[in-house]
DRENDO-1510 file (C-alpha; in Angstrom, 1 decimal, always signed):
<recs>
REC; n; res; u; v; w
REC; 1; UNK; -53.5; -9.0; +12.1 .
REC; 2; UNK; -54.4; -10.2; +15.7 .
REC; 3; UNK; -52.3; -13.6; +16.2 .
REC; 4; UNK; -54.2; -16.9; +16.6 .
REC; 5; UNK; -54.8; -17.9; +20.1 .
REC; 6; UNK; -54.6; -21.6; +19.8 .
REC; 7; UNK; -51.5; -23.9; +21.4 .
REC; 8; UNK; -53.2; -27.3; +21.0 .
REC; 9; UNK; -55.3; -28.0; +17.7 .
REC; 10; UNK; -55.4; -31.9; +16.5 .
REC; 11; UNK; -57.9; -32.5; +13.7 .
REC; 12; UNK; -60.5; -34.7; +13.8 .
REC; 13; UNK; -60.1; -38.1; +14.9 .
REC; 14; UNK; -61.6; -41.1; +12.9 .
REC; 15; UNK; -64.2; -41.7; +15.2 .
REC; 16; UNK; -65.4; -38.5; +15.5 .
REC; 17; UNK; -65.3; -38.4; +11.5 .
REC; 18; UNK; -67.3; -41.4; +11.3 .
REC; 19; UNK; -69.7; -41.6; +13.9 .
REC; 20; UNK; -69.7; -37.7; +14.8 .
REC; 21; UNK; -72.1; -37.3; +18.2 .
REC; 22; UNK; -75.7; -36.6; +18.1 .
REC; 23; UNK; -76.2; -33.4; +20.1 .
REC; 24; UNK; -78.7; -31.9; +22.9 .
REC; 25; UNK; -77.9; -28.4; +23.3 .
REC; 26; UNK; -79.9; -27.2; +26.5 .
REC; 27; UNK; -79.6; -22.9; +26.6 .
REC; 28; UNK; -81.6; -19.8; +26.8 .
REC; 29; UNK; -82.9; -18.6; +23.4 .
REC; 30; UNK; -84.2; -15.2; +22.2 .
REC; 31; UNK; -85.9; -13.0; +23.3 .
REC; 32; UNK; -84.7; -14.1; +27.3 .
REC; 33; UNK; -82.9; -11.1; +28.4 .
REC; 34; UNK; -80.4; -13.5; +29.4 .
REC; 35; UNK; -76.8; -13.1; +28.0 .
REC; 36; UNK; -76.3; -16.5; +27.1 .
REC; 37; UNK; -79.2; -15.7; +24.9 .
REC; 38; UNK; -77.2; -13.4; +22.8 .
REC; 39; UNK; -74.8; -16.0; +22.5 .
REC; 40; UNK; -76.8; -19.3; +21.5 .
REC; 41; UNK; -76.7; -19.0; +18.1 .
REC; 42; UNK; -73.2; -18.9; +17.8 .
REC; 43; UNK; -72.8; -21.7; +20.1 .
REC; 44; UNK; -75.3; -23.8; +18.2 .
REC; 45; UNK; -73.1; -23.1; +14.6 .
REC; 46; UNK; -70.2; -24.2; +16.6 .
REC; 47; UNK; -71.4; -27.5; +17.8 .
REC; 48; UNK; -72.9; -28.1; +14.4 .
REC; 49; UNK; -69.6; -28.7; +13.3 .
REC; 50; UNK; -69.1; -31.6; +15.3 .
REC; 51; UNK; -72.1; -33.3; +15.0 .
REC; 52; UNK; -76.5; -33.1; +14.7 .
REC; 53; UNK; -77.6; -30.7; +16.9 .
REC; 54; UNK; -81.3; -30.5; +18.6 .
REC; 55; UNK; -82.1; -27.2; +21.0 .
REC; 56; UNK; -83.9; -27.5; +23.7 .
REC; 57; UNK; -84.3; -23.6; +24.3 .
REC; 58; UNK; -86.0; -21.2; +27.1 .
REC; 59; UNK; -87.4; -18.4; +25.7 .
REC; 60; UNK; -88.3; -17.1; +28.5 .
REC; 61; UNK; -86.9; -14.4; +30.3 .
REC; 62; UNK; -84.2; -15.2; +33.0 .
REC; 63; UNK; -86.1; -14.8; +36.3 .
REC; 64; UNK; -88.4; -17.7; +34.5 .
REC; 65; UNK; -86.2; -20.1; +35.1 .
REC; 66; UNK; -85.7; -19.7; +38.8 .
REC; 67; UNK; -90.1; -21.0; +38.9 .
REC; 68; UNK; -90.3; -24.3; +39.9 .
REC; 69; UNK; -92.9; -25.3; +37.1 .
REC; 70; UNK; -89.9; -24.3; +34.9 .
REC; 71; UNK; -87.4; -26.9; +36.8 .
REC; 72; UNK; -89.5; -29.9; +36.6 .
REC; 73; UNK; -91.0; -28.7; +33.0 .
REC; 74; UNK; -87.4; -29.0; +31.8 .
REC; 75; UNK; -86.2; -32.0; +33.6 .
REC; 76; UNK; -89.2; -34.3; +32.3 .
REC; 77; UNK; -88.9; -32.6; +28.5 .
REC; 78; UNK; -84.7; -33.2; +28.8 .
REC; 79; UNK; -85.4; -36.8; +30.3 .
REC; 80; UNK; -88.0; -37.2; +27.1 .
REC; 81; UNK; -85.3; -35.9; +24.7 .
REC; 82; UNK; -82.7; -38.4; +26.0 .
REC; 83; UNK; -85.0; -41.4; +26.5 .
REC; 84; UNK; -85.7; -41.5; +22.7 .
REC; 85; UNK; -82.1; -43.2; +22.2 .
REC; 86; UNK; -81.3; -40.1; +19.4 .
REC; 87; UNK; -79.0; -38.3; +22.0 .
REC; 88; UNK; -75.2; -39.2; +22.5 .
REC; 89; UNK; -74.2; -35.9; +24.2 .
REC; 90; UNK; -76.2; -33.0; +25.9 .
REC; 91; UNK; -74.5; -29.5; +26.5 .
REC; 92; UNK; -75.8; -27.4; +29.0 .
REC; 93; UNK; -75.3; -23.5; +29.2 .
REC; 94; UNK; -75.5; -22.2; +32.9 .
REC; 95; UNK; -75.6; -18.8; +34.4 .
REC; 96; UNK; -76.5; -16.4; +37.2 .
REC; 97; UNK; -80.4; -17.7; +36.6 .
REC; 98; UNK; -80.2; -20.9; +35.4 .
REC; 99; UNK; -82.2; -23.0; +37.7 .
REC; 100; UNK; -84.2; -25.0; +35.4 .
REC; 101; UNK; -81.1; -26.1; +33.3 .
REC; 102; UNK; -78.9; -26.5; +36.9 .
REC; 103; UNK; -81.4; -29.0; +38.2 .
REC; 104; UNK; -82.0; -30.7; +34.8 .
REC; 105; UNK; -78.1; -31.3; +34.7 .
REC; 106; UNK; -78.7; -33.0; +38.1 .
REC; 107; UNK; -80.8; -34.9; +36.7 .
REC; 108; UNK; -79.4; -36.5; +33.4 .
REC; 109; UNK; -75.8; -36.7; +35.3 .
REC; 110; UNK; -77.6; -39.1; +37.9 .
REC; 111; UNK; -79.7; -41.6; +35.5 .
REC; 112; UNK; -77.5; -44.9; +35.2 .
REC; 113; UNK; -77.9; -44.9; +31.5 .
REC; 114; UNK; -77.5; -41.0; +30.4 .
REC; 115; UNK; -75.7; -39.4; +27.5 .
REC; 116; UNK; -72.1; -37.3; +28.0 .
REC; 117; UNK; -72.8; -34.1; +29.7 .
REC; 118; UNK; -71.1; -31.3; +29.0 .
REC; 119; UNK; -71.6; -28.3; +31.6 .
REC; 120; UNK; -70.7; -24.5; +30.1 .
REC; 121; UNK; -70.3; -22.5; +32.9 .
REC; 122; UNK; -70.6; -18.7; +32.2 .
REC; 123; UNK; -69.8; -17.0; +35.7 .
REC; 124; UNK; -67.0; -18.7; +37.1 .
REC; 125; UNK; -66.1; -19.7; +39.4 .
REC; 126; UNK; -70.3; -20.6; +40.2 .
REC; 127; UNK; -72.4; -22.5; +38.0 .
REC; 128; UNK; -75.2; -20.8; +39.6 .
REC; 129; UNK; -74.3; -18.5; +42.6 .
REC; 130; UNK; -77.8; -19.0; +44.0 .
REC; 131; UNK; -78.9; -22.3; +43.5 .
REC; 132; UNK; -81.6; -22.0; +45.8 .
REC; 133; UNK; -82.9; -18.7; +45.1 .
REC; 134; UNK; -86.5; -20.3; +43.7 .
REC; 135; UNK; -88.6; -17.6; +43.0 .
REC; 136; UNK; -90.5; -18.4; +46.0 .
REC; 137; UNK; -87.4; -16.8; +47.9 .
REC; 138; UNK; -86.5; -13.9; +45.3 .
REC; 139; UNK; -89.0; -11.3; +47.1 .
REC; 140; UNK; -88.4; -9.2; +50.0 .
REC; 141; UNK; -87.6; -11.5; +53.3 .
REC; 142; UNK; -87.3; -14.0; +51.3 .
REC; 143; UNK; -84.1; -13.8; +49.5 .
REC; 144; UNK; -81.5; -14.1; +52.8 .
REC; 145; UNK; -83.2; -17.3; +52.8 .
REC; 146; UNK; -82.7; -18.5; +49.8 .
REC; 147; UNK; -79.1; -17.2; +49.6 .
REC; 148; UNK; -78.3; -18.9; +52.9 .
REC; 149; UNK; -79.7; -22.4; +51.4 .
REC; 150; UNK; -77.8; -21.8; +48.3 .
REC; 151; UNK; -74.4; -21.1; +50.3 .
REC; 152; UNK; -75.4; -24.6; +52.0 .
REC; 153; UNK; -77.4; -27.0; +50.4 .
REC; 154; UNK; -76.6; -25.6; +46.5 .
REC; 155; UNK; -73.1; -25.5; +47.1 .
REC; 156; UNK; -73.0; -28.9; +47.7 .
REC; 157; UNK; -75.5; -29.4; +45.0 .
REC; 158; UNK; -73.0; -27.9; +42.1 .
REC; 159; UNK; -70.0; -29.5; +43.3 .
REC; 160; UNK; -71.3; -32.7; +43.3 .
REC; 161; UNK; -72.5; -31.7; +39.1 .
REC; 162; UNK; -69.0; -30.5; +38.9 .
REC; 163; UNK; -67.4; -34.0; +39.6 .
REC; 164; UNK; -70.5; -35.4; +37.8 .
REC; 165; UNK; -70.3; -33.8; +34.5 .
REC; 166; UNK; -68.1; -35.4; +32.1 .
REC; 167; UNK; -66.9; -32.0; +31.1 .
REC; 168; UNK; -67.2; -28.8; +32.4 .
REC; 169; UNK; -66.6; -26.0; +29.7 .
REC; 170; UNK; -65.7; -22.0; +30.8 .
REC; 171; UNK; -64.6; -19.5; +28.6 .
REC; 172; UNK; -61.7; -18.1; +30.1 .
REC; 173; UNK; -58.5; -20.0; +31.4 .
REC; 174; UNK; -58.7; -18.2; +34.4 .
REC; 175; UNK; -62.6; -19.4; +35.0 .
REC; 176; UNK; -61.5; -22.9; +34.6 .
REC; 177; UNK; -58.3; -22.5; +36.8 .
REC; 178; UNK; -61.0; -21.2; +39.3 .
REC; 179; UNK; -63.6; -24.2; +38.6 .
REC; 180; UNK; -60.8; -26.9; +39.1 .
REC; 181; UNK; -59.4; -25.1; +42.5 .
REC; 182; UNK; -63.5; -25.4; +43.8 .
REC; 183; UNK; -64.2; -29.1; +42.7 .
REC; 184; UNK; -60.1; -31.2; +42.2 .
REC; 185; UNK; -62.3; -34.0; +41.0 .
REC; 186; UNK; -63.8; -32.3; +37.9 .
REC; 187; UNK; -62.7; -32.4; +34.3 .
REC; 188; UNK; -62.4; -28.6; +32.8 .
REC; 189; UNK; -61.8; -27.2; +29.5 .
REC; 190; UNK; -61.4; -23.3; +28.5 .
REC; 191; UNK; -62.9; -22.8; +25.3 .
REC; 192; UNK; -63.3; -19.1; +23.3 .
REC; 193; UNK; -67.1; -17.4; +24.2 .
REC; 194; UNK; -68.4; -18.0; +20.1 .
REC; 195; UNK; -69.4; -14.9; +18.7 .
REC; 196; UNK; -70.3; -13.6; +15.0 .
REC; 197; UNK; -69.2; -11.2; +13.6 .
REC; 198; UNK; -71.6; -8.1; +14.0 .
REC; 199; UNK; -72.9; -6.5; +10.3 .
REC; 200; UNK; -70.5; -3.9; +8.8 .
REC; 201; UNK; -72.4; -0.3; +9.4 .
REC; 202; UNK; -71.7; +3.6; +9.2 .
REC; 203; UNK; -70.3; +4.2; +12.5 .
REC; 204; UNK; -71.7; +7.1; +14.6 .
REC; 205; UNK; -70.5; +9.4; +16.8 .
REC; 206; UNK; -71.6; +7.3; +19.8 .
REC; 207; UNK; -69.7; +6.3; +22.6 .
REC; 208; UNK; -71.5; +3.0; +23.7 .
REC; 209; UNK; -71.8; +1.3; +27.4 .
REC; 210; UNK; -74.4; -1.3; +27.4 .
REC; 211; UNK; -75.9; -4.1; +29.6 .
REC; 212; UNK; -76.9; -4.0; +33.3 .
REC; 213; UNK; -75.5; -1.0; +34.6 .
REC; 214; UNK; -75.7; +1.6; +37.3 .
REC; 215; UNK; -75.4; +5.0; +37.3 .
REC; 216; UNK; -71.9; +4.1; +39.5 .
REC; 217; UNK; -71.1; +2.3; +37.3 .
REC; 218; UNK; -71.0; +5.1; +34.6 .
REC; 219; UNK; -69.5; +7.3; +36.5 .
REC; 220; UNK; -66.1; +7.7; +35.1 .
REC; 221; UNK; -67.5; +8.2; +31.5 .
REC; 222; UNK; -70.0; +10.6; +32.5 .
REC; 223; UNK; -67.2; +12.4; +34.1 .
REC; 224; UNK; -65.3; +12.4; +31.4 .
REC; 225; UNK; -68.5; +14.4; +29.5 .
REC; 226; UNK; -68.6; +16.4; +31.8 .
REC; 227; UNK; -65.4; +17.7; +32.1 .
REC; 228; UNK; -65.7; +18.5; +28.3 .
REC; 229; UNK; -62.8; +16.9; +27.4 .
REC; 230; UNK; -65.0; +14.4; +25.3 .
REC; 231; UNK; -65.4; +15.6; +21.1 .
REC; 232; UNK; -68.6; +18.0; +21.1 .
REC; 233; UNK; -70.0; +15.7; +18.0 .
REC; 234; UNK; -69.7; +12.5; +20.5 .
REC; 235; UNK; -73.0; +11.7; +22.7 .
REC; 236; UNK; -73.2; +8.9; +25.1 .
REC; 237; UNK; -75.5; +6.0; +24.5 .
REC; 238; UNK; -76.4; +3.5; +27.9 .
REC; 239; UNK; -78.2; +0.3; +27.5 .
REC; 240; UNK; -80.9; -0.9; +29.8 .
REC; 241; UNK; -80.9; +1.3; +33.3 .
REC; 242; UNK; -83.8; +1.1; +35.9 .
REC; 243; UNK; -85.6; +4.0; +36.2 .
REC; 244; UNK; -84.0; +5.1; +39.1 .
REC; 245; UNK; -80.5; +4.6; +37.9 .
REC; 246; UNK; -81.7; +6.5; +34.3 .
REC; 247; UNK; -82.8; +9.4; +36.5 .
REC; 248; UNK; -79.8; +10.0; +38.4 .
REC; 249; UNK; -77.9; +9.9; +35.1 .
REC; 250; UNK; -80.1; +12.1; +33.5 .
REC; 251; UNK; -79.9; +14.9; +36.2 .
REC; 252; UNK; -76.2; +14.6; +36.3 .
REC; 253; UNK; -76.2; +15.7; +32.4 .
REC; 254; UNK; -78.8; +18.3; +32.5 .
REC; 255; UNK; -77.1; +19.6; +35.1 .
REC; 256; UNK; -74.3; +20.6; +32.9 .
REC; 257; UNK; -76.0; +21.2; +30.0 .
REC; 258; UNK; -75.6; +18.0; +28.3 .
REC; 259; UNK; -78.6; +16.5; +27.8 .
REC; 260; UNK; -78.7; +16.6; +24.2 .
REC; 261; UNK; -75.9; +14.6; +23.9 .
REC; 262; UNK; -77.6; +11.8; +26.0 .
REC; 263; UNK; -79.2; +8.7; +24.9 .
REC; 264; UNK; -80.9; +5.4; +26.4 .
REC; 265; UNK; -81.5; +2.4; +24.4 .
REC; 266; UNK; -84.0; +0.6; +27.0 .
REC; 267; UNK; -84.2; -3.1; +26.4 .
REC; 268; UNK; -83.3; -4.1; +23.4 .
REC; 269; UNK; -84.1; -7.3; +20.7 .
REC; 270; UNK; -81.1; -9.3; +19.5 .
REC; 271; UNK; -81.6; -7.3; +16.3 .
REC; 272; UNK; -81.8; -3.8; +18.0 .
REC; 273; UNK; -78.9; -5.0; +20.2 .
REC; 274; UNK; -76.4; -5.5; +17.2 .
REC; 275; UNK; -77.1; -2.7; +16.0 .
REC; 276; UNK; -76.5; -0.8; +18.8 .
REC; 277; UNK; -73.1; -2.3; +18.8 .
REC; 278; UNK; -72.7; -1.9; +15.1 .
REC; 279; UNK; -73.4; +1.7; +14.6 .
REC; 280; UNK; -71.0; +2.6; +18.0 .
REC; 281; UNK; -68.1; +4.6; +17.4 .
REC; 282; UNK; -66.6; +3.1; +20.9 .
REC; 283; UNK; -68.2; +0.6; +23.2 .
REC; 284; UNK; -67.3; +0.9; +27.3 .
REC; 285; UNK; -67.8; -1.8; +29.9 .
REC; 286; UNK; -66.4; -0.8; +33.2 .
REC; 287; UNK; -67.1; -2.0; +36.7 .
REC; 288; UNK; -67.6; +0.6; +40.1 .
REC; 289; UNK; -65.4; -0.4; +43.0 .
REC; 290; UNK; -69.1; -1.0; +44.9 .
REC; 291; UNK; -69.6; -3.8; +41.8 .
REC; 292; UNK; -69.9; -7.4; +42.9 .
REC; 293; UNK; -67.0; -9.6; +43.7 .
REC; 294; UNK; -68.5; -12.7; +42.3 .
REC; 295; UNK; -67.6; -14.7; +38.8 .
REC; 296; UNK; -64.6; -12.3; +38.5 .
REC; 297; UNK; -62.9; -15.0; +36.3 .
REC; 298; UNK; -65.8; -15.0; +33.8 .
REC; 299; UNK; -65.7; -14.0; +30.1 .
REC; 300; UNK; -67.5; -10.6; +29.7 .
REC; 301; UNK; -69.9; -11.0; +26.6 .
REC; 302; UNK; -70.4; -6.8; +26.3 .
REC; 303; UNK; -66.7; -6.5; +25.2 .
REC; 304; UNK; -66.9; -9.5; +22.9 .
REC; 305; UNK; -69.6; -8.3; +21.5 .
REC; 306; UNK; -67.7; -4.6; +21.2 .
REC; 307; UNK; -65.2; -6.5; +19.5 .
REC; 308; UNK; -67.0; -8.1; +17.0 .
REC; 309; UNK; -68.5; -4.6; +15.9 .
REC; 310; UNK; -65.2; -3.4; +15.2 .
REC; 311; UNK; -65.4; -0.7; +18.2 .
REC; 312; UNK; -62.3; +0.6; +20.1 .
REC; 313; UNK; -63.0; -0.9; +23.5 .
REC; 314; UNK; -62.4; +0.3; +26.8 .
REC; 315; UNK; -62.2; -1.1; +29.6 .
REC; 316; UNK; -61.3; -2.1; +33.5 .
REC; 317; UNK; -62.8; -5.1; +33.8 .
REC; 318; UNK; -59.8; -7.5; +34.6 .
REC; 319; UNK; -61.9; -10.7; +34.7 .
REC; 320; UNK; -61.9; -13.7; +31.9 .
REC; 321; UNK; -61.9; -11.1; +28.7 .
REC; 322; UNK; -59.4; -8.6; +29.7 .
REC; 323; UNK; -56.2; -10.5; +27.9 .
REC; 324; UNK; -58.2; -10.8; +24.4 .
REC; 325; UNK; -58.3; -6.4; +24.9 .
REC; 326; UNK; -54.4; -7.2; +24.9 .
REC; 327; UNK; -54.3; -9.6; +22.1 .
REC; 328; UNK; -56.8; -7.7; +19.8 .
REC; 329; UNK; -54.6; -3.8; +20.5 .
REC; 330; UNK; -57.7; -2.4; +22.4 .
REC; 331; UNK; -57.5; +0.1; +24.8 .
REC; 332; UNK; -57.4; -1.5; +28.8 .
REC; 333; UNK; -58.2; +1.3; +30.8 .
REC; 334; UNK; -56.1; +0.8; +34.4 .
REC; 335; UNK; -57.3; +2.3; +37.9 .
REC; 336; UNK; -55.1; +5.6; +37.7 .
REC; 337; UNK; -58.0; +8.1; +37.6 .
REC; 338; UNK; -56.9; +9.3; +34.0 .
REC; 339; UNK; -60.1; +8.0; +32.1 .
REC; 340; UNK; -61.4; +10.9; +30.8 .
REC; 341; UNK; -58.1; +11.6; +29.3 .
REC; 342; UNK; -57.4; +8.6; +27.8 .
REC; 343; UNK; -61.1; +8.7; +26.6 .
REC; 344; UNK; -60.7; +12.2; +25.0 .
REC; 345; UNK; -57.4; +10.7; +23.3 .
REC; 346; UNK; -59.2; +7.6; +22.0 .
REC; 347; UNK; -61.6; +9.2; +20.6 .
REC; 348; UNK; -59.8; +12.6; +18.9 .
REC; 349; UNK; -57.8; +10.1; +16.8 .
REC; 350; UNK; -59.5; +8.6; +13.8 .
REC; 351; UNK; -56.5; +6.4; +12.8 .
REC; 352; UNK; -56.1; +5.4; +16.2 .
REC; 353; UNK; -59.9; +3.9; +16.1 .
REC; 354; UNK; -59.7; +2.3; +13.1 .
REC; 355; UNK; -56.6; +0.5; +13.9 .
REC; 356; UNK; -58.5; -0.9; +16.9 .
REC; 357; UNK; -61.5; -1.8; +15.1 .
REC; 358; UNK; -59.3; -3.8; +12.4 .
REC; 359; UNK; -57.4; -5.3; +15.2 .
REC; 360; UNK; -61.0; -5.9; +17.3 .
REC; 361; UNK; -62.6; -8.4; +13.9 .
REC; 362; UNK; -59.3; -10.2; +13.3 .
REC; 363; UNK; -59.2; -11.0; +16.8 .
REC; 364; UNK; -62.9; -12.1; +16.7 .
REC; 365; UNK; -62.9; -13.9; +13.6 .
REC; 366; UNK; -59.4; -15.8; +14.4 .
REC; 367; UNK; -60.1; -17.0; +17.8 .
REC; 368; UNK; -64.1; -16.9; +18.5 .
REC; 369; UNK; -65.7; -17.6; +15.3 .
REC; 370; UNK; -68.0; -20.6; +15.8 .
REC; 371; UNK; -66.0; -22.3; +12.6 .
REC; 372; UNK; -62.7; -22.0; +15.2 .
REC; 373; UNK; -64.7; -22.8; +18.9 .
REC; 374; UNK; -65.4; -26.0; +17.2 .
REC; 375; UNK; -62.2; -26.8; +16.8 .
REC; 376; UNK; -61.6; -26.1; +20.4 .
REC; 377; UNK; -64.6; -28.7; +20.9 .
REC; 378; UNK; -63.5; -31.3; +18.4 .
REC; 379; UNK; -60.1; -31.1; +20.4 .
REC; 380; UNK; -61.7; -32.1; +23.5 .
REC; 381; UNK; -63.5; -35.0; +21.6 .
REC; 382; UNK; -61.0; -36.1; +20.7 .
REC; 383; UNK; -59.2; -36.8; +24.2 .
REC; 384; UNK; -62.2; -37.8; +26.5 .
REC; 385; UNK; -60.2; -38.9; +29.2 .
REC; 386; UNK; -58.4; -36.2; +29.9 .
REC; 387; UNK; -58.2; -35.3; +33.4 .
REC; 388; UNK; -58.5; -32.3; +35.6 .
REC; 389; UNK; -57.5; -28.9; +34.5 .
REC; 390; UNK; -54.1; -28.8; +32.5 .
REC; 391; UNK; -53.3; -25.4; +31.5 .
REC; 392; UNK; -51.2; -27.3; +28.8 .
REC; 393; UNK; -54.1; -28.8; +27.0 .
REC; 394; UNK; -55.6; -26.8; +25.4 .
REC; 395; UNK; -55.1; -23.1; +26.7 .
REC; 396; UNK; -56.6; -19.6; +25.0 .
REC; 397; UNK; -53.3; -17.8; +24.7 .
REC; 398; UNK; -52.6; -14.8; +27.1 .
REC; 399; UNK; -56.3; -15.4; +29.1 .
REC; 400; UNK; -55.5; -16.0; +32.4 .
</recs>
């Protein structure tokens, strides 16, 4: 059984008993593509437990967000929302493409008489890297603009929501070591990424890697094909590639004969999603050397996700989630250039997998279960004048 991964756990207070807060949750919803969207639900059961909870969700796909009529469509129906006197705290979930919620964090932190706000950053050490990128900018020639006024002007723009916020929540205690390094003045919080448990189905013979990828990305598992060192009855499922990237992928397999053993999800609903997870033997998130620096310290939702499917995961993504692969048993695959065996291994040994998938669910339903992330969040209730990042209070054992 994976341990518990909570130092600092005070119940309830009084206050928050009696007069629990009334709740604004501002996030992206189903069916955005966004990964915050696969996560909203669980964060919404979590901060049910603390008090009444109204969404304020974007359906729309991430990209829509970065459209100005989306910033000032969410500002004025945020300002509505808190102006009817029925909101005592407003959460706000903010990512890669978050615009809209960014600049309508602006502004309910500057109005004399607004609510708490709570800031959830999911890539950090950024809020949003480009907070300046308006879709106006994200075409050709448009975009070194826009990335120059977001390493300017939006950089001044999120520190100054950093000290503003009341709280700013990550999900690793690395991204909120990072987050209180960047702004000394803001007040940080790790919590666990909430996730539920994905449905119990027959596994198949599927080695998994989903979200965003490339086909450099992939290349050490479709080495490890390749090579034949993987189980003949295993095939290889990707998630959503560009066609360009699916191509290269596909050549590489029928150029060996594999083909067959090939598959591509495309883009898939949150229902089509889990059970891509669900029905995966193993799941695999890795990152190329040519991957992107940025938000190295946040939480990586694919191998949560993996995790709560009750997949062996492998992995060599050392950014916010790669401790809970240490806590939960799960395979951590280093930079030694022995994938494919360790791979072949994994996978030839039955016993091996379902020890990892028992050890996967206990560690998802002991530390990230929305029932225990509200406890995390009733914690920091509970002390709202805590100051800048302590990695005393409260900490997510062995993450950073």
């Amino acid at each position: 059984m994976a341990r518990t991964c909570i130092e600092w756990e005070p119940g309830p207070s009084a206050v928050a008993r009696n007069n629990p807060p009334r709740i604004l949750h501002i996030t992206k919803v189903p069916p955005s593509d966004s990964g915050i969207a696969r996560h909203a639900g669980a964060f919404d059961r979590a901060l049910d437990q603390i008090g009444p909870r109204e969404t304020l969700g974007l359906a729309v796909d991430a990209a829509g967000t970065q459209r100005l009529r989306s910033v000032v469509k969410l500002a004025l129906a945020a300002r509505r929302r808190v102006r009817s006197g029925h909101v005592d705290l407003v959460v706000v979930d903010l990512s890669g493409r978050a615009l809209a919620e960014l600049y309508a964090a602006c502004l309910l932190c500057a109005a004399r008489r607004a609510p708490r706000v709570w800031l959830v950053a999911h890539d950090a050490p950024d809020l949003v890297g480009a907070s300046m990128l308006f879709s106006i900018f994200d075409r050709r020639g448009g975009r070194r603009v826009g990335m120059a006024l977001s390493g300017s002007i939006g950089r001044r723009v999120e520190r100054w929501l950093l000290s503003s916020a009341d709280m700013v929540l990550t999900f690793s205690n690395m991204g909120a070591q990072s987050l209180s390094a960047r702004c000394s003045h803001s007040r940080v919080r790790p919590i666990p990424l909430p996730i539920d448990r994905l449905p119990d189905l027959p596994k198949d013979p599927a080695v998994y890697c989903p979200a965003r990828l490339s086909a450099d990305d992939l290349d050490p598992v479709l080495t490890a094909f390749e090579t034949g060192s993987i189980p003949s009855r295993f095939r290889l499922r990707v998630g959503n590639l560009s066609e360009s990237e699916r191509h290269r992928v596909e050549q590489r397999f029928r150029a060996v004969g594999l083909g067959h053993r090939l598959e591509f999800t495309g883009f898939l609903d949150q229902a089509g999603l889990d059970r891509s997870y669900a029905t995966a033997t193993a799941v695999i998130r890795l990152r190329s050397r040519t991957s992107s620096p940025a938000n190295l310290a946040a939480a990586s939702g694919p191998i949560l996700s993996g995790l709560a499917a009750g997949c062996a995961v492998a992995s060599n993504d050392a950014r916010g989630s790669a401790a809970c692969l240490d806590i939960a048993g799960v395979n951590l695959v280093g930079e030694d250039g022995t994938f494919a065996e360790q791979l072949a291994q994994l996978l030839a040994d039955p016993s091996r997998l379902n020890r990892l998938a028992v050890a996967a669910r206990a560690h998802v339903e002991a530390t990230h279960a929305p029932a225990r992330v509200a406890r995390y969040l009733q914690a920091i209730l509970d002390q709202p004048n805590l100051g800048r990042f302590d990695s005393r209070i409260p900490v997510i054992d062995g993450s950073g």
